[in-house]
Each structure stands twice: as structure tokens, then as C-alpha cells.
N, C-alpha and C positions, 0 to 999 in steps of 0.2 A: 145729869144731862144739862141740866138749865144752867149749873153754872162752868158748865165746858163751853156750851153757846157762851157763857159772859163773858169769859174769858179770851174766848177766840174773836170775839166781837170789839173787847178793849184792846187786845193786841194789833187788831187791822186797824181798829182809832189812829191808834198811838205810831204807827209805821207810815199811815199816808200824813199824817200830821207832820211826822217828822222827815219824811222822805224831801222836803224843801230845803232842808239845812245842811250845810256845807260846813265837813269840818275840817278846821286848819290842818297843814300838813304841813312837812320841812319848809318848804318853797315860804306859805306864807306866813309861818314862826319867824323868818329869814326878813322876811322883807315886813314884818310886823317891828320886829329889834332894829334895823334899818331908820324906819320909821321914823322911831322912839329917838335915834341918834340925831337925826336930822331936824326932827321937831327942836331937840334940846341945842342943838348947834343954831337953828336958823328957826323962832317962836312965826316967822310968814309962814313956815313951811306948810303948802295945799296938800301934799301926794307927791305921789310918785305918776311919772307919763309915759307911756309905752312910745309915745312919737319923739321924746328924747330922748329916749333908750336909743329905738333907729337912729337918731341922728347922728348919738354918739359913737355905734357900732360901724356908721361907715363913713365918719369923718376924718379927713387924713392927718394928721397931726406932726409938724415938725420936729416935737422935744423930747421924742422917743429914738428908738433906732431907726436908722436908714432903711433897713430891709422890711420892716413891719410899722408903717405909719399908720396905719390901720387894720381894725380886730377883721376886715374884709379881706388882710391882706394871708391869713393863715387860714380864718371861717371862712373867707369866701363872701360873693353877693349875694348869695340863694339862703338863708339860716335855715329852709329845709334841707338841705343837703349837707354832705360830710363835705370838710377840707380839709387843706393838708398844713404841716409847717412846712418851714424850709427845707428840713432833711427829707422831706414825702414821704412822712409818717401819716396815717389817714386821720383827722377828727371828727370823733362826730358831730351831727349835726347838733347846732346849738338851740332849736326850737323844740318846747319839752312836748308838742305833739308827737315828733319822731322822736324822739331821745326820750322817755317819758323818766330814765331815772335819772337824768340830771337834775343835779341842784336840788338833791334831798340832801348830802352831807355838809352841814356847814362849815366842819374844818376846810373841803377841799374846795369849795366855792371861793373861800379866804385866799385860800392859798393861789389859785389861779388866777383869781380878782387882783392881786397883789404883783404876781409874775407878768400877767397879761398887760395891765396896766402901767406899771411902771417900763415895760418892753414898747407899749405905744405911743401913753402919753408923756413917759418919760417922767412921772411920779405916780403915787398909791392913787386909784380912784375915790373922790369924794363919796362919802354916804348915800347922797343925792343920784350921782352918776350910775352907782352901785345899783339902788332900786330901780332908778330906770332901765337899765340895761336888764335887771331881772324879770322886770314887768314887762319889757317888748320879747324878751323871750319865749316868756310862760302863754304871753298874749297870740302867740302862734299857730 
């Protein structure tokens, strides 16, 4: 008996102790390696900022295509809500409150960071640009 009490008594320790801690998951493996790239490209590097993320996400930019100068222009203003592309295919929303399984895969994140970006800004988005725009997402 005494030592079922002990035991049921270290395990409620060790749960509320540990119930504080947050462990990484894709997103921030993602924006951990991110990071890493940016620190070694640019030694100022502070972080990543969710208010450059937004800025990025609905700044119109000339050096991409005409139809899509902005990621606002398929997303949409609202990132809780779904948008469309051109053809009115529906996306969803890009804020991982509603969309809670975006931007767990890192292939496909690559892959659309790359499509998306090069379609706006009319080249690959910067490491920098990248975390931001993941961190105004996530920050949703």
C-alpha cells in the first residue's frame, strides 16, 4: 500500500512539474533549422517576427507575376479564412488555429514557400522572410 501511495504521489510530482513544458513539434523543428540558417547567413540575426511575417504576407510586390503580387492575393485578407487561386480552387486557411495541420510537413512547406514565393516575389523567399511568415501564422 505505502508504496502504491509513493508511487501515485511521484507520478502526480512529476506530471504537474512537467505539465509546463512544451515540446517541439514540426512547425517549430522548422522554424528551429530556419533559425540555424539565418543565424549562420546574417551572425545580427535577433529572431524571427510575426509583424514581418504580416507585412510580408500582404505587401504587393512588382517582381512576381501580375496576377498574384501578393500572398493576399490567392490567401486572401482574413488568414482565418480559406482563399482561392486564380482557377477558384478553395485554400485553406493559412492560420494554424483553423488549419491546425499545416505546416507539419517540411517537404511541402519547401515546396510551397518556393512556388508561392517565386509566383510573388518573383524569387525563392529568404530564410528570414520564411520564419517570419511561419511565425505570423502559427501566431494566429
Amino acid at each position: 500500500m505505502h508504496n502504491t501511495l509513493s508511487t501515485l504521489l511521484i507520478a502526480g510530482t512529476l506530471s504537474m512539474g512537467l505539465s509546463g513544458i512544451t515540446l517541439a513539434g514540426p512547425r517549430e523543428d522548422l522554424l528551429a533549422q530556419f533559425a540555424s540558417s539565418a543565424k549562420a547567413a546574417n551572425p545580427a540575426f535577433q529572431g524571427f517576427s510575426a509583424e514581418r511575417g504580416k507585412a510580408l504576407h500582404t505587401r504587393n510586390f512588382a517582381s512576381g507575376k501580375a496576377d498574384s503580387p501578393s500572398c493576399t492575393s490567392c490567401h486572401g485578407t482574413n488568414p482565418l479564412a480559406a482563399g482561392k487561386n486564380a482557377t477558384g480552387k478553395v485554400i485553406e486557411a493559412v492560420a494554424v488555429s483553423v488549419t491546425p495541420t499545416r505546416y507539419t510537413d517540411p517537404a511541402k512547406v519547401e515546396k510551397w514557400f518556393k512556388r508561392n514565393c517565386n509566383e510573388v516575389i518573383g524569387r525563392e523567399c529568404t530564410v528570414t522572410e520564411k520564419g517570419d511568415w511561419l511565425s505570423y501564422v502559427i501566431s494566429l
